[in-house]
Structures are given as C-alpha cells and as structure tokens.
C-alpha positions as CSV (number, residue, x, y, z in Angstrom):
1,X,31.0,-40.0,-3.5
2,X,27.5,-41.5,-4.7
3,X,26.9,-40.7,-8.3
4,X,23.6,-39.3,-8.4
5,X,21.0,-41.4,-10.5
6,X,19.1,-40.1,-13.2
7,X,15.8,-40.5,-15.7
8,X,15.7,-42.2,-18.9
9,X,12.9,-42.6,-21.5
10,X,12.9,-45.7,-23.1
11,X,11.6,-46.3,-26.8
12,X,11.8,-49.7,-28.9
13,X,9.9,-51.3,-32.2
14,X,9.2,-54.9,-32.8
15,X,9.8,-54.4,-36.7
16,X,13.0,-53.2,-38.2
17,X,10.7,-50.6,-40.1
18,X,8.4,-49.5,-37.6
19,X,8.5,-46.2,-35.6
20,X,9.8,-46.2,-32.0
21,X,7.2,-46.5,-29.3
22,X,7.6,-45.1,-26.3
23,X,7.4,-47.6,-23.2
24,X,8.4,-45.8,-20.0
25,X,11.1,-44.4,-17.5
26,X,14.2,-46.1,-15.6
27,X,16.4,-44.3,-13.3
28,X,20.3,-45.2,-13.4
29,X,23.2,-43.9,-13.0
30,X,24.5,-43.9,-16.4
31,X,23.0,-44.9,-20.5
32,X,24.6,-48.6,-20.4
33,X,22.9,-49.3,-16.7
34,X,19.6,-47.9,-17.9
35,X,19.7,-49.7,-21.2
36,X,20.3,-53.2,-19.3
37,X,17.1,-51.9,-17.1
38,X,15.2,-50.9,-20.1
39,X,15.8,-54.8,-21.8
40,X,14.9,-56.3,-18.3
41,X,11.5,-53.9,-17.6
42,X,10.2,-53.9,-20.8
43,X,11.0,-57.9,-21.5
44,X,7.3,-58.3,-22.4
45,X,7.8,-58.2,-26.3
46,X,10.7,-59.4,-28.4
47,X,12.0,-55.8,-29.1
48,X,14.0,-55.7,-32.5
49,X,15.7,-52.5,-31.2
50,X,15.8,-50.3,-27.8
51,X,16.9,-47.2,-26.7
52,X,17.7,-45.0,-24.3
53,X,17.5,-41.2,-23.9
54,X,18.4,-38.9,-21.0
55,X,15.4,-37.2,-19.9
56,X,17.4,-33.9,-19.6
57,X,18.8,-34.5,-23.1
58,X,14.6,-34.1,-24.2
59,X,13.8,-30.7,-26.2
60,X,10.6,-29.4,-25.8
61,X,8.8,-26.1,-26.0
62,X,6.8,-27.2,-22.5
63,X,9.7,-28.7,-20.2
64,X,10.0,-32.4,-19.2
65,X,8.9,-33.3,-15.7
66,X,9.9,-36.5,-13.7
C-alpha cells in the first residue's frame, strides 16, 4: 500500500523573538519527513526555529488550495 503524500506549509524566524515567516510548501508523507525537507529547502538562512503545518490542518474563512 503507498501512503499517500501530502502538503505542508513551512514557517521559521531567525530571532528567538521574532514572528514566524512564512517560506513555502513540501509534500511528504508525514510531519517528521516534511520537517527534514523543510531544514534542507529552506537551508538559505540559519533558522533559529521551523515548523511544519499540515495544509489541511489550516483554518480559513476562504479554503486552502494546493
């Protein structure tokens, strides 16, 4: 059986203070797989903190796409 891959939004700060910042999507098939892609994507800046949230775990009045 192939578990079915899905869409994480990934959101890191540089300072232990500052707000979150969106940075993009990676697709996995679970949170730990999709935080090791998040760390290797996004290796441009030295991130203080990252993390990773299911897309379909995203409230919004207007749904999520994508």
């Amino acid at each position: 059986m192939k578990i079915k891959a899905e869409r994480y939004d990934v959101f890191a700060r540089k300072a232990p203070l500052e707000p979150l910042q969106h940075l993009g999507g990676v697709s996995a098939t679970s949170p730990e797989l999709a935080y090791v892609y998040a760390v290797t994507t996004f290796d441009e800046q030295k991130w203080v903190d990252v993390a990773v949230v299911a897309r379909r775990n995203i409230f919004t009045k207007t749904p999520v796409t994508g």
